[in-house]
C-alpha positions as CSV (number, residue, x, y, z in Angstrom):
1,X,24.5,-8.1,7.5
2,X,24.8,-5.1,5.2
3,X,22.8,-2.2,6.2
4,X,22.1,0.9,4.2
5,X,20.2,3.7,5.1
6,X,18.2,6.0,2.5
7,X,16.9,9.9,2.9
8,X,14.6,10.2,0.3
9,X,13.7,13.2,-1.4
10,X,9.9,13.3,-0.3
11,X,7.9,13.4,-3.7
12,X,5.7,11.8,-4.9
13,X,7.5,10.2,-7.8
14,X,10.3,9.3,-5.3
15,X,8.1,7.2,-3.2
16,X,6.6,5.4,-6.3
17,X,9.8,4.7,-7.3
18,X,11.1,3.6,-3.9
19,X,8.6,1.2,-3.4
20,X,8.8,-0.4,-6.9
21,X,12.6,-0.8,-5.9
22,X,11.7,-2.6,-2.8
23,X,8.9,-4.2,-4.2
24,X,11.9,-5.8,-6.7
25,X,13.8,-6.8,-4.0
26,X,11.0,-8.6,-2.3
27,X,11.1,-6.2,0.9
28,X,9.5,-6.7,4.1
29,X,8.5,-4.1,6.3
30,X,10.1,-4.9,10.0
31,X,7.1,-4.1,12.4
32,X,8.2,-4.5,16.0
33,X,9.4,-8.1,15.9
34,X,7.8,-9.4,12.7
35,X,8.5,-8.1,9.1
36,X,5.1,-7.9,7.1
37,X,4.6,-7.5,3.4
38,X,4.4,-4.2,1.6
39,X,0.9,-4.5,-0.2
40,X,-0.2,-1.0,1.7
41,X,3.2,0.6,0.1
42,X,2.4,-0.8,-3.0
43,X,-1.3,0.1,-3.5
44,X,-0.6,3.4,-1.5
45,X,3.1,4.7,-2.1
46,X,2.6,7.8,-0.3
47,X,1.7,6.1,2.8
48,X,5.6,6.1,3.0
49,X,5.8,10.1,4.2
50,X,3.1,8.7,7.2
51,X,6.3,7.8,9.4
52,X,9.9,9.4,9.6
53,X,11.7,6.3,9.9
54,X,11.1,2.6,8.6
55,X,12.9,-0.7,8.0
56,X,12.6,-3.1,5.3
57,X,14.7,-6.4,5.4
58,X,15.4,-8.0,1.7
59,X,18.3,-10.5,0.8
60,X,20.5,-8.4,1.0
61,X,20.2,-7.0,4.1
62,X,18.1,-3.8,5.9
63,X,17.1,-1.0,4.1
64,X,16.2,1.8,6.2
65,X,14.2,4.7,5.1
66,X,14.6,7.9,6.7
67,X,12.7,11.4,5.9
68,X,14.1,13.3,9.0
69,X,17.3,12.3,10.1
70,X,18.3,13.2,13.9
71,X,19.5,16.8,13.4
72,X,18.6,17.7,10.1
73,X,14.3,18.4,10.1
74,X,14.3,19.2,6.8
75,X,15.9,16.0,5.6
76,X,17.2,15.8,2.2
77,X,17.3,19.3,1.7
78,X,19.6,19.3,4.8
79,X,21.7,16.7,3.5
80,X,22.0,17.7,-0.3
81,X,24.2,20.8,0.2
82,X,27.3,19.1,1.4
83,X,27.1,15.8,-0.4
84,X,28.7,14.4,-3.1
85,X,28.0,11.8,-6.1
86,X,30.4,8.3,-5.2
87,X,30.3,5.6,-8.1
88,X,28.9,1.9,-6.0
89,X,30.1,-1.2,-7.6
90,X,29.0,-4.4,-7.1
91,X,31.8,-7.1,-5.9
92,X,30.4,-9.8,-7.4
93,X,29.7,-8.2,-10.7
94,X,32.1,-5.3,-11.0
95,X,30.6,-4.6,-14.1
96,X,27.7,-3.6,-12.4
97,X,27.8,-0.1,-11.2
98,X,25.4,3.0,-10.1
99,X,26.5,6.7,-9.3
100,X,24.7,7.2,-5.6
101,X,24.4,11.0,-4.3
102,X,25.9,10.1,-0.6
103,X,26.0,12.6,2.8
104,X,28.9,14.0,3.7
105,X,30.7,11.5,6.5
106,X,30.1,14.8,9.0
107,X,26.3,14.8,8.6
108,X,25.9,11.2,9.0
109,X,27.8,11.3,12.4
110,X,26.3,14.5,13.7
111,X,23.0,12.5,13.1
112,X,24.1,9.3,14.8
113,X,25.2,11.1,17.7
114,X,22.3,13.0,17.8
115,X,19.7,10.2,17.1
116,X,21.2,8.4,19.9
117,X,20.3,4.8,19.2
118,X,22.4,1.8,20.6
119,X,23.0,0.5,17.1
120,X,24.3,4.0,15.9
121,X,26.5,5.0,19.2
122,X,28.2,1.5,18.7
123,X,29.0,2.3,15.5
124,X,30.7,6.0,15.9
125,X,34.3,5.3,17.1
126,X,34.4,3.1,14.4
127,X,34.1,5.9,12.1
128,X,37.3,8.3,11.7
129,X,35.6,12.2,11.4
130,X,38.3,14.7,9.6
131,X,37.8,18.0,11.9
132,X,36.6,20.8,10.4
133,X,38.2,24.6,9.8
């Protein structure tokens, strides 16, 4: 299952926005072992900044929303200096593409490490890290 994990820039148009994207993709919030509908997200989009982390499951797979990553408190602001814009393209529909501002590989492994969940410690040797000078 594809999994993609977003920092959002807390504002209150980012939220809005965030939710209305969700709300397209017919999201549901995972709660513990259930998922549950997003009417509270959708009536109330700055309820989002109540928790640090959450996961949403749509069609086409998780989508988890992060405002503090491990290691970086101030969140996007943390992340923004060292990343970079990468063009996304769909592989179904090549003609369907989106410029996405993505962290630098570095940040996303320090944070990993640092957040220290199963699903993320799994995932780090997996990942190749260039050293840095």
């Amino acid at each position: 299952m594809t999994e993609i994990d977003i920092v959002l820039k807390d504002t209150h148009e980012n939220r809005r926005r965030l939710v209305s994207a969700l709300d397209e993709l017919d999201a549901r919030e995972l709660v513990g072992d259930t998922d549950e509908n997003i009417d509270e997200l959708r009536s109330d989009p700055d309820s989002m900044g109540d928790s640090i982390f959450r996961t949403f499951v749509t069609g086409f797979g998780e989508v988890d929303v992060v405002l503090r990553p491990a290691g970086f408190p101030n969140g996007y602001q943390d992340l923004i200096e060292n990343a970079f814009i990468a063009t996304v393209q769909d592989e179904r529909e090549p003609g369907l593409t989106v410029n996405a501002i993505v962290a630098d590989v570095r940040d996303i492994y320090k944070s990993k490490q640092e957040a220290g969940r199963r699903k993320d410690v799994q995932a780090l040797p997996a990942h190749k890290i260039p050293s840095v000078c």
